[in-house]
C-alpha positions as a printed NumPy array, in Angstrom:
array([[ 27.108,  -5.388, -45.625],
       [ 28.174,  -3.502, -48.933],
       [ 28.681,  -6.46 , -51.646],
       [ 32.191,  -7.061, -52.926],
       [ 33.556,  -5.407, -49.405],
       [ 36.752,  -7.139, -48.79 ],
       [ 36.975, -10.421, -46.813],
       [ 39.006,  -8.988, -43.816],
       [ 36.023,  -6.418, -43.55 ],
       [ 33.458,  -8.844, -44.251],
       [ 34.818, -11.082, -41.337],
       [ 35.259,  -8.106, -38.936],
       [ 31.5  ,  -7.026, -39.324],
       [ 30.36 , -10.359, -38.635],
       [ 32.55 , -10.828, -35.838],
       [ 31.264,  -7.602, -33.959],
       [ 27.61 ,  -8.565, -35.052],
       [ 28.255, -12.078, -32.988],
       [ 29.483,  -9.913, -30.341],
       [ 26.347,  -7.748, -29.826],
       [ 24.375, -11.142, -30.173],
       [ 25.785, -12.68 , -27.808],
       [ 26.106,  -9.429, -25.049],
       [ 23.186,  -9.62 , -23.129],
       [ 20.001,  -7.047, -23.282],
       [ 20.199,  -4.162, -21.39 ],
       [ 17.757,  -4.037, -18.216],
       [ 15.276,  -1.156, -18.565],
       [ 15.663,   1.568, -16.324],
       [ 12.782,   2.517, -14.387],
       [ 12.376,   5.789, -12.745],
       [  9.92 ,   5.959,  -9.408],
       [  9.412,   9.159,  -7.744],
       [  7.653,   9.466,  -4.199],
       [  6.496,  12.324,  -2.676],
       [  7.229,  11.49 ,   0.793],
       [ 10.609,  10.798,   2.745],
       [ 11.931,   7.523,   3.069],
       [ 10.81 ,   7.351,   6.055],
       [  7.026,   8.048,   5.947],
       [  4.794,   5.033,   4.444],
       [  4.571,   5.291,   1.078],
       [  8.571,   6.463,   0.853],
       [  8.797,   3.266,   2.427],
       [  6.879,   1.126,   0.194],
       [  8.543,   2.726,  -2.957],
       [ 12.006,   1.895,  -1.651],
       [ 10.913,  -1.48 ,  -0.632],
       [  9.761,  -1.956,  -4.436],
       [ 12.798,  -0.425,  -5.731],
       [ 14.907,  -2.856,  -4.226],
       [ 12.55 ,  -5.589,  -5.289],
       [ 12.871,  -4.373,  -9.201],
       [ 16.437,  -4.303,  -9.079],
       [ 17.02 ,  -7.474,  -9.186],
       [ 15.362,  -7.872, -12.793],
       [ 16.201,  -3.675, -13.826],
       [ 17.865,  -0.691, -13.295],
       [ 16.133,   1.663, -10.969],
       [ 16.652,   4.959,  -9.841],
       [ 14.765,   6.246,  -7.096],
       [ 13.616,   9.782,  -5.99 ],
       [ 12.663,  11.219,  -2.494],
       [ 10.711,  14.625,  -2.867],
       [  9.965,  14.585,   1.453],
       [  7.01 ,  17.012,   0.569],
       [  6.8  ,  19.641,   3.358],
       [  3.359,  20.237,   5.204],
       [  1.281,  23.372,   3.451],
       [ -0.175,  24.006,  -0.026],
       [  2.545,  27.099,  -1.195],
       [  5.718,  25.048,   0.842],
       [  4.477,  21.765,  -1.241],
       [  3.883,  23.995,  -4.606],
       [  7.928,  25.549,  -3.593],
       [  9.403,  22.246,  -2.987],
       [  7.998,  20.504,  -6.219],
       [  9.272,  23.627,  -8.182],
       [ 12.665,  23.145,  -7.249],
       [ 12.942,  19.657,  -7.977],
       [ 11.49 ,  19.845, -11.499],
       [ 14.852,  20.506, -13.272],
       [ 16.25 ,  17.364, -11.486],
       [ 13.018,  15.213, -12.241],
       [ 12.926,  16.29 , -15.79 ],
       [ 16.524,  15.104, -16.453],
       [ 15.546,  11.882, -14.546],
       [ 12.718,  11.003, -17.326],
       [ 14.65 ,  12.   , -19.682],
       [ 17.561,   9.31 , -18.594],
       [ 14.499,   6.394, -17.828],
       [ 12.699,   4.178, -20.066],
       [  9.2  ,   4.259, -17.482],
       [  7.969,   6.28 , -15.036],
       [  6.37 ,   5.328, -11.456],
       [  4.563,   7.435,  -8.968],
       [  1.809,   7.118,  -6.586],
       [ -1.243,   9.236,  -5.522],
       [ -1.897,  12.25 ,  -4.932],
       [ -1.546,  12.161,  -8.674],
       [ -2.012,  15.888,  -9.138],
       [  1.596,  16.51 ,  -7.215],
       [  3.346,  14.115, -10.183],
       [  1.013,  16.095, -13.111],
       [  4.043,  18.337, -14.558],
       [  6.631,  15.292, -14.558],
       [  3.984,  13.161, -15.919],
       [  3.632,  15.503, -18.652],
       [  7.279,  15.329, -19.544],
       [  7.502,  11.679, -19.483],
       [  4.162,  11.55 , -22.224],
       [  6.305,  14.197, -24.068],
       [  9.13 ,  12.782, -24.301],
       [  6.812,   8.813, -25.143],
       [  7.894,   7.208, -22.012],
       [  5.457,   5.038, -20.349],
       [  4.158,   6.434, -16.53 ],
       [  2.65 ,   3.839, -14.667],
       [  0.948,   5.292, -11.204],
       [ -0.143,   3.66 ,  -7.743],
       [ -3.598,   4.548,  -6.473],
       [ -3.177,   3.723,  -3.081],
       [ -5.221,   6.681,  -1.555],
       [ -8.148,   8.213,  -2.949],
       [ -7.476,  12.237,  -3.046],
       [ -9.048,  14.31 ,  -1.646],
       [-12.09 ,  12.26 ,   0.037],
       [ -8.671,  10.4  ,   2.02 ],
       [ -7.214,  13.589,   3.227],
       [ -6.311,  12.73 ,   7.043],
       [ -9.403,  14.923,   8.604],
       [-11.803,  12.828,   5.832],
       [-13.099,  16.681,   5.509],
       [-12.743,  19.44 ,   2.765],
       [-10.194,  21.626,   5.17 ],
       [ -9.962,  24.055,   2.121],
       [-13.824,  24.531,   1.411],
       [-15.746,  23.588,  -1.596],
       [-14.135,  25.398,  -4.125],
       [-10.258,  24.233,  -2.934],
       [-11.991,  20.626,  -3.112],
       [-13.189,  20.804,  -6.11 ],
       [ -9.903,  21.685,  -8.296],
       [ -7.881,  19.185,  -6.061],
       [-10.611,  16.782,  -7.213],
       [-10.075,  18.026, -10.959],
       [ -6.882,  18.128, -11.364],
       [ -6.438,  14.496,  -9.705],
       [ -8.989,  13.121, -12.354],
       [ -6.574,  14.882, -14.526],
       [ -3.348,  13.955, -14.245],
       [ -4.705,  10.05 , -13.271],
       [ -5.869,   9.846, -17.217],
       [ -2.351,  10.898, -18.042],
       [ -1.172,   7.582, -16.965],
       [ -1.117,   4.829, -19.407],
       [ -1.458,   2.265, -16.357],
       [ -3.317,   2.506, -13.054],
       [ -1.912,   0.027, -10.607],
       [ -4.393,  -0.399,  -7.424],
       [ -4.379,  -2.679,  -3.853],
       [ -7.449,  -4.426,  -5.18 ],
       [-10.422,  -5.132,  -7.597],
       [-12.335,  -2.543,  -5.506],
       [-10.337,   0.344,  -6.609],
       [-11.68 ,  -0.451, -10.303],
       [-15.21 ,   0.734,  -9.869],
       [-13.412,   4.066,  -8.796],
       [-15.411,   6.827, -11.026],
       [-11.864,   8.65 , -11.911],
       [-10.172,   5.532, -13.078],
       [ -9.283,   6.606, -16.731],
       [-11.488,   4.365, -19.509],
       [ -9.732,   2.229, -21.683],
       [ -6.469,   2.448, -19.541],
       [ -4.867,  -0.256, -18.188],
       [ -5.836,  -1.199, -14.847],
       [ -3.014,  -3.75 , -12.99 ],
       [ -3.602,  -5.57 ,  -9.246],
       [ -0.309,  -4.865,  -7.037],
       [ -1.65 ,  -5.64 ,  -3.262],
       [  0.568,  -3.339,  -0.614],
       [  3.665,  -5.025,   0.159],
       [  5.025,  -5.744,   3.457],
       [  8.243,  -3.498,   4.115],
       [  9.434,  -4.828,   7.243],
       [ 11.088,  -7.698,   7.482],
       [  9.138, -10.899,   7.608],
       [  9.093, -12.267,  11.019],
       [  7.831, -15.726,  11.782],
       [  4.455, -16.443,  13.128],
       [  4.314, -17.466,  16.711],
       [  0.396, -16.426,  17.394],
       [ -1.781, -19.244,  19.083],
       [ -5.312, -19.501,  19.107],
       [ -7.196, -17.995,  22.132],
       [ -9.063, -20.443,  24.453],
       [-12.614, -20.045,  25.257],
       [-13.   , -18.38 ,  28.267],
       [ -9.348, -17.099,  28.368],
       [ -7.86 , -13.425,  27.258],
       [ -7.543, -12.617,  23.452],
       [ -5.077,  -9.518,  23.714],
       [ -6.488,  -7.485,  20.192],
       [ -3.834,  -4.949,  18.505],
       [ -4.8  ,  -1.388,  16.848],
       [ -1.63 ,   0.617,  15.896],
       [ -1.242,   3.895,  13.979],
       [ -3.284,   7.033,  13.833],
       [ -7.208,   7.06 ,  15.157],
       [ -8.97 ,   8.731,  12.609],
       [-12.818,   9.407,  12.055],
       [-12.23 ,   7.187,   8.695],
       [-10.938,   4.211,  10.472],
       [-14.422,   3.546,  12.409],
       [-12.435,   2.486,  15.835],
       [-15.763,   2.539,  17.731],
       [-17.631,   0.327,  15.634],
       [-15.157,  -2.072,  15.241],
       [-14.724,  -2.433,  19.064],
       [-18.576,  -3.189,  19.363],
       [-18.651,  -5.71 ,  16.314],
       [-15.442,  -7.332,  17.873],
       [-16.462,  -7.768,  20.688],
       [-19.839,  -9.325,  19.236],
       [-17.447, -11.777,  17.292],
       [-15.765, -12.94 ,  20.194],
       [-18.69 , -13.713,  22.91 ],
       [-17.277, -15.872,  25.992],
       [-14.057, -14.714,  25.592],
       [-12.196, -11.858,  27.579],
       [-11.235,  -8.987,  25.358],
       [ -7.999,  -6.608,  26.05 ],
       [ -7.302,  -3.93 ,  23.317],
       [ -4.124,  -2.413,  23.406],
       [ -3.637,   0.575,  21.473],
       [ -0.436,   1.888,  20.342],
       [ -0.926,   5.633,  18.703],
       [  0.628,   8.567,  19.241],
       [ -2.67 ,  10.268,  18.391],
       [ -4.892,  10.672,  21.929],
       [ -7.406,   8.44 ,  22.398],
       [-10.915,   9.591,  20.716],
       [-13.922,  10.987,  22.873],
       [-15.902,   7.989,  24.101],
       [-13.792,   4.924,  22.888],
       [-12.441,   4.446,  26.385],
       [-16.042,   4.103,  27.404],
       [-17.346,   2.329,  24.597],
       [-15.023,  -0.323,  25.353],
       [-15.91 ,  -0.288,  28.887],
       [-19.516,  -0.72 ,  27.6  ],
       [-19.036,  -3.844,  25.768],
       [-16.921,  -5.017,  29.189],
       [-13.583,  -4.829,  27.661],
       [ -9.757,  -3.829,  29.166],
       [ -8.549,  -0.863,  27.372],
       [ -4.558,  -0.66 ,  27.285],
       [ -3.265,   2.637,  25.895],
       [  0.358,   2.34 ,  24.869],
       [  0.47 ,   5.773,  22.611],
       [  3.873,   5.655,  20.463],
       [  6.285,   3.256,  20.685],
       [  9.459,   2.903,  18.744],
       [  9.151,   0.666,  16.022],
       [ 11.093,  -2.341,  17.989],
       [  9.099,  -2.219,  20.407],
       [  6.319,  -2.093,  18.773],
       [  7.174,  -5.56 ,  16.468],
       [  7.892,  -7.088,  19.896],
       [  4.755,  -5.806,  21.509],
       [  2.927,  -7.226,  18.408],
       [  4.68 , -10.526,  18.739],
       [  2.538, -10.457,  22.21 ],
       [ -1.551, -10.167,  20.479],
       [ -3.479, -12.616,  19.306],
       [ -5.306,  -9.825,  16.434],
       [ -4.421,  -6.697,  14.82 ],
       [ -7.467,  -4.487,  14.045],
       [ -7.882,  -3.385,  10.697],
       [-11.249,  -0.968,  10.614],
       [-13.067,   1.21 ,   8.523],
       [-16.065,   3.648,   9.163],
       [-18.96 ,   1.826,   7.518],
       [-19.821,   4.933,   5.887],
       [-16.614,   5.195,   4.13 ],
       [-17.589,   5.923,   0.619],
       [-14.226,   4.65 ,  -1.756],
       [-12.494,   1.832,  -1.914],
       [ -9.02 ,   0.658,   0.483],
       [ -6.524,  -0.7  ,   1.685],
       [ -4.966,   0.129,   4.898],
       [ -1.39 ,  -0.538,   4.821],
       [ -0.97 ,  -1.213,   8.714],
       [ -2.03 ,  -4.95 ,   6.945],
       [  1.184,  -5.751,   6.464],
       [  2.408,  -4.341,   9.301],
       [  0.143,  -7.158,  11.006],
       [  1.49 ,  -9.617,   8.316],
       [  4.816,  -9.27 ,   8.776],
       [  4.725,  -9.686,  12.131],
       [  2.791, -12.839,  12.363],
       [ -0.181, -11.216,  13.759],
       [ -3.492, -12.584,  11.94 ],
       [ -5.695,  -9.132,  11.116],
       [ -9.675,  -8.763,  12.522],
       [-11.25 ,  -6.518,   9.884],
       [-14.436,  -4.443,  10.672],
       [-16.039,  -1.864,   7.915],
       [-18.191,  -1.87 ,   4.792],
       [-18.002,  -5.346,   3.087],
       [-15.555,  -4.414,   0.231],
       [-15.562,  -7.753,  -1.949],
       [-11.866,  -6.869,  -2.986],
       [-10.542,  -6.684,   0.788],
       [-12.24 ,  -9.441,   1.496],
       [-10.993, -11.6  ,  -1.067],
       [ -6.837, -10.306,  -0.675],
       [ -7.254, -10.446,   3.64 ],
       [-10.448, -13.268,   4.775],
       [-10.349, -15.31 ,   1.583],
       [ -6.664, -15.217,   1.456],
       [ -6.66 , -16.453,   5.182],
       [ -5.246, -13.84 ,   7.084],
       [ -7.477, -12.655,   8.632],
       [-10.416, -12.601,  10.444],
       [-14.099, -10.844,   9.593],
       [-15.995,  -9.607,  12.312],
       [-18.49 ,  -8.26 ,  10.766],
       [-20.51 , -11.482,  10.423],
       [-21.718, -12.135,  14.003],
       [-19.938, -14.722,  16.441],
       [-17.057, -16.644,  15.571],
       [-16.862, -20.348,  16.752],
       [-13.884, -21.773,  18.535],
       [-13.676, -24.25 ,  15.975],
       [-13.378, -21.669,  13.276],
       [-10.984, -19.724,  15.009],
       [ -8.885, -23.134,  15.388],
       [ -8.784, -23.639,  11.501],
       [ -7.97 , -20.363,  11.039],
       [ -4.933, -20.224,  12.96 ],
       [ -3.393, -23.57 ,  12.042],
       [ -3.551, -22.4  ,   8.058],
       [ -2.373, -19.233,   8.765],
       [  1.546, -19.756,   8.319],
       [  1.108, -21.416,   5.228],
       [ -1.879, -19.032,   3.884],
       [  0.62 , -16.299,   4.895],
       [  3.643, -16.779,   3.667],
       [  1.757, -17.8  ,   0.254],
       [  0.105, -14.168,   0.281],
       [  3.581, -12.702,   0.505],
       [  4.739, -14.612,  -2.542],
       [  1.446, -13.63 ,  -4.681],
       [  2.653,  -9.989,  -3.921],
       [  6.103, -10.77 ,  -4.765],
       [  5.034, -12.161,  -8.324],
       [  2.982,  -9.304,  -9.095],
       [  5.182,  -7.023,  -8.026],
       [  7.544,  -8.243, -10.799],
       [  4.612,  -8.348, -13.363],
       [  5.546,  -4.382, -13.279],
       [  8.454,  -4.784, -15.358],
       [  6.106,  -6.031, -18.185],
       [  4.463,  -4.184, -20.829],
       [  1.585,  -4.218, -19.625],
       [  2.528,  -1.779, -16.56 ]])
């Protein structure tokens, strides 16, 4: 305020000054942008965090619904770029998810224009592709690979399922690295499971697609080794056809095979309401760190998960040591155990939910 300013003006500067005092902050606006349709997993998960964010921010939320086919994706990302680059512009932080090298030009606009990109590394491009092969040979592999590694060390935080994603060799050094388990997106239905009896049926649950990554065959031997003395009944609901040889390897190991292939999502969530176990597998071999994301499905059904696959400590910790879920990969498991197990599991569930809830709103800090 100039000195000497008349009182009048002197009293109408203060007043406004009160006025923006006392007005409250505004929210930040955060921008995410997915590259699938709402529909499809991870345009689900986005939406389910937008909502979530909203309550503390202003979001604004962007579908791209990426077509299958290198030159249709490369077309489709083209002609959203105009749109997305007036989005950043409009947004105080940027959040996508993996594959990374889809988001690189946006990214690059957003550290232009010295707004913060935070990114989700949920699947590990391209080893994850959906054949776990190089479809486009070596050399295709190789700048999918490099321009992934690239646009990842754009990012000034990496936000991953679990501790095991940190040893990933393309996380970017001296970058933030943030915990954000997957999130249930379904609605949280309450859990009604019982522990099998000895002797009795325990009716075991694998949903979604049967891929060579997932390790189906394996985990229906070690299950079954889990569970001696009981009676084992897998029901599979796919829409995928059932692999060569799992229909006998479960007849090996003297189990009922149910084959359900796809069912609408109600029916499935009832169906579910119906198992004692969801399976949650990965082939042994499988080289990088995950999270499968049909874990939540499980969750937020009620269904307690059976995991099977390499002993990733970070897994392990979020799904066994958080208590909901079952390891099979350890030999038998005693009646007794599987009593404890399912009398915690309410509680130990619905306090897994609200861990994810809490970091979920760590996001709006600085530090992501």
């Amino acid at each position: 305020m100039t000195p000497g300013a008349p009182v009048q003006e002197q009293a109408a500067a203060s007043g406004a000054a009160d006025e923006r005092a006392a007005s409250p902050a505004i929210p930040p606006k955060l921008l995410l942008i997915s590259n699938a349709s709402p529909e499809q997993t991870t345009g689900r998960l986005f939406r389910k965090l937008a909502d979530r964010l909203r309550a503390e921010s202003r979001v604004e939320l962007r579908f791209r619904t990426l077509p299958r086919g290198v030159v249709a994706k490369v077309a489709a990302l083209a002609m959203a770029f105009p749109g997305e680059v007036a989005a950043v512009a409009r947004a105080d932080k940027l959040f996508v998810h993996s594959a990374f090298a889809l988001n690189l030009p946006t990214i690059l606009v957003a550290k232009l224009l010295g707004k913060p990109v935070s990114g989700f590394l949920w699947d590990i491009y391209p080893q994850s592709m959906a054949t776990g092969q190089n479809r486009g040979g070596r050399l295709a592999h190789a700048l999918f690979s490099a321009l992934e590694r690239f646009a990842m060390h754009r990012a000034d935080t990496i936000i991953v399922p679990n501790d095991d994603y940190r040893l990933h060799e393309r996380l970017p050094p001296l970058r933030s690295v943030e915990v954000v388990p997957i999130w249930p997106v379904d609605a949280i239905q309450d859990a009604t499971a019982s522990a099998p009896s000895p002797g009795k049926e325990v009716r075991i649950a694998w949903t979604g697609q049967l891929l060579a990554t997932r390790g189906v065959g394996h985990a229906i031997r070690q299950i079954a080794a889990a569970f001696p003395g009981y009676t084992l009944a897998f029901h599979v609901f796919s829409p995928d056809p059932l692999p060569s040889g799992l229909a006998a390897t479960i007849g090996d190991v003297g189990a009922d095979l149910c084959y359900h292939g796809y069912v609408s999502l109600g029916e499935l969530e009832e169906r579910l309401r119906q198992m004692h176990f969801g399976i949650v597998s990965l082939d042994p071999a499988l080289p990088e760190a995950s999270f499968p994301s049909k874990s939540n499905r499980y969750i937020s059904s009620g269904l307690p998960i059976l995991y099977s696959g390499p002993p990733l400590p970070g897994l392990k910790a979020a799904l066994i040591d958080g208590g909901v879920g079952l390891s099979a990969n350890d030999g038998p498991i005693d009646a007794d155990t599987i009593g404890r197990f399912f009398r915690a599991y309410p509680e130990n569930r619905l306090a897994y939910v609200a861990a994810i809830e809490a970091a979920q709103l760590r996001l709006l800090g600085g530090s992501a």
